[in-house]
C-alpha positions in Angstrom: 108.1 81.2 103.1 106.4 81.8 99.5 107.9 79.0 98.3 107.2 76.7 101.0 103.1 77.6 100.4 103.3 77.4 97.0 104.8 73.9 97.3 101.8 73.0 99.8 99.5 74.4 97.0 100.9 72.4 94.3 100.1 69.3 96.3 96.8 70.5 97.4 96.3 70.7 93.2 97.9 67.4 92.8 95.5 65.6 95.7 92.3 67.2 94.0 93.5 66.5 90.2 93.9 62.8 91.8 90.4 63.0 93.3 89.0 64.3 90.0 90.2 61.6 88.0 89.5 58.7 90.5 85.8 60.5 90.4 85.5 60.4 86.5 87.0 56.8 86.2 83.8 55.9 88.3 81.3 56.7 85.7 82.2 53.7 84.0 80.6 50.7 85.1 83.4 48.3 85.2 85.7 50.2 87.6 83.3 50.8 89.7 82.2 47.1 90.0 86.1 46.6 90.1 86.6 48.7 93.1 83.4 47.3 94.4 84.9 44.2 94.3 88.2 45.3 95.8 86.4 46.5 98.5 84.7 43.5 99.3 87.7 42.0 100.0 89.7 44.2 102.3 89.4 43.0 105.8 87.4 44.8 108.1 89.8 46.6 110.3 90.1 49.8 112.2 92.4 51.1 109.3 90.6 50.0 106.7 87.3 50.9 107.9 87.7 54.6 107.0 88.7 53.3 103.3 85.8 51.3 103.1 83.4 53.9 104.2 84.9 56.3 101.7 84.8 53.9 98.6 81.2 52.5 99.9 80.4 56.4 100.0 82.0 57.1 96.6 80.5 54.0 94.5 76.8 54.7 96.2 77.0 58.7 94.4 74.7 58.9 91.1 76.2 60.0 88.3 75.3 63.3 88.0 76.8 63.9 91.9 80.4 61.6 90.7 80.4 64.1 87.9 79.8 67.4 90.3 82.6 66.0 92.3 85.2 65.4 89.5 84.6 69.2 88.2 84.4 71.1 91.6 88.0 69.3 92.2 89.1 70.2 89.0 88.0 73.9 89.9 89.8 73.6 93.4 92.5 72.4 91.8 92.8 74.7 88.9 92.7 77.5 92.2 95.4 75.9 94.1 97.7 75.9 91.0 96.8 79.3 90.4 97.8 80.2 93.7 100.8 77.9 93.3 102.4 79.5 89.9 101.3 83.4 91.5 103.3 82.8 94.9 106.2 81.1 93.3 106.3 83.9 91.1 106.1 86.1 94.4 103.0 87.8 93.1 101.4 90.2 95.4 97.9 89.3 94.0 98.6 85.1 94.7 99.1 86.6 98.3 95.6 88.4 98.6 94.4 85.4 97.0 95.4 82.8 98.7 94.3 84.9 101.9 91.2 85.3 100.8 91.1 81.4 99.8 91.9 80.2 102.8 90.6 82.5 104.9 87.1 81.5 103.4 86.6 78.2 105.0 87.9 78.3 108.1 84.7 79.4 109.8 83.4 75.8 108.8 86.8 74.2 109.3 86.0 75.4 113.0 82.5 73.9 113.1 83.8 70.5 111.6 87.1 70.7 114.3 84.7 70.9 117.4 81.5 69.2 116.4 83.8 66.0 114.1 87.0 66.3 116.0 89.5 64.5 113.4 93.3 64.6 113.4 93.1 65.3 109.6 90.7 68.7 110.3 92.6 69.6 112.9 95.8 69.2 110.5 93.8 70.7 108.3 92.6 74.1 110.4 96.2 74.3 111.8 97.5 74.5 108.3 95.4 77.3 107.0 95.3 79.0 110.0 99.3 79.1 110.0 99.0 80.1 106.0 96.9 82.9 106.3 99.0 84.3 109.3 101.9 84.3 107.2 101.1 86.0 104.4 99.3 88.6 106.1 102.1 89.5 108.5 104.0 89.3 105.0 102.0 91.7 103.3 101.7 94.0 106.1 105.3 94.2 106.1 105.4 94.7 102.1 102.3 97.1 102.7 105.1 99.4 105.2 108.0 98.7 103.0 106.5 100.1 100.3 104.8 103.0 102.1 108.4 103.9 103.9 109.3 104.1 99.6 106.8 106.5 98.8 107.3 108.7 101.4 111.3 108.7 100.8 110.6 109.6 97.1 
């Protein structure tokens, strides 16, 4: 089970390291004409829309916003690796963290879930919801396991 979150971490680290570099390479001017361009040129479709709202979104930011975003992924993603590396080492404190991590948001992931209903936030809120269960019914267990020691000794 550690594993298996650790692994959804890594790619949660991966996704915002992505997102952080995409961010920076739109400080300069001629990528962000390019994917101006690019965009111009997709067809407007259902599909496609949400792209195009995204990049139009992205390309519109100043620069000191483009560069807020590239460094609060690179913290989130620094966070998710951390939590990564701790839980694939089976580190008690990458459990409380990762609790607490999750945990965190989920009061706005509800908010977003009933007032933006999305598949991806529902995916989203199911997923940490399903994480934090886990490892607290995992450390509850480790909590007793370890208690039931002490009291043998």
């Amino acid at each position: 089970m550690l594993r298996f979150i650790a692994l959804f971490k890594f790619m949660q680290a991966l996704t915002l390291l992505l997102v952080a570099l995409a961010a920076f390479q739109l400080l300069r001017p001629e990528i962000a004409t390019m994917v101006q361009e690019w965009m111009d040129t997709l067809p407007i479709e259902s599909e496609q829309n949400l792209v195009q709202q995204f990049i139009g979104w992205a390309t519109g930011l100043g620069t000191q916003q483009v560069v807020a975003l590239g460094f609060g992924a690179l913290v989130y993603a620094a966070l998710f690796l951390l939590e990564g590396v701790g839980l694939w080492r089976r580190k008690t404190w990458a459990e409380w963290l990762t609790v607490v991590a999750t945990a965190l948001p989920i009061p706005l992931e509800i908010y977003e879930v009933v007032n933006h209903l999305s598949p991806l936030r529902v995916a989203a809120f199911v997923a940490n919801v399903v994480i934090v269960t886990l490892l607290v019914v995992h450390l509850r267990k480790l909590a007793q396991l370890r208690l039931a020691l002490v009291r043998h000794d």
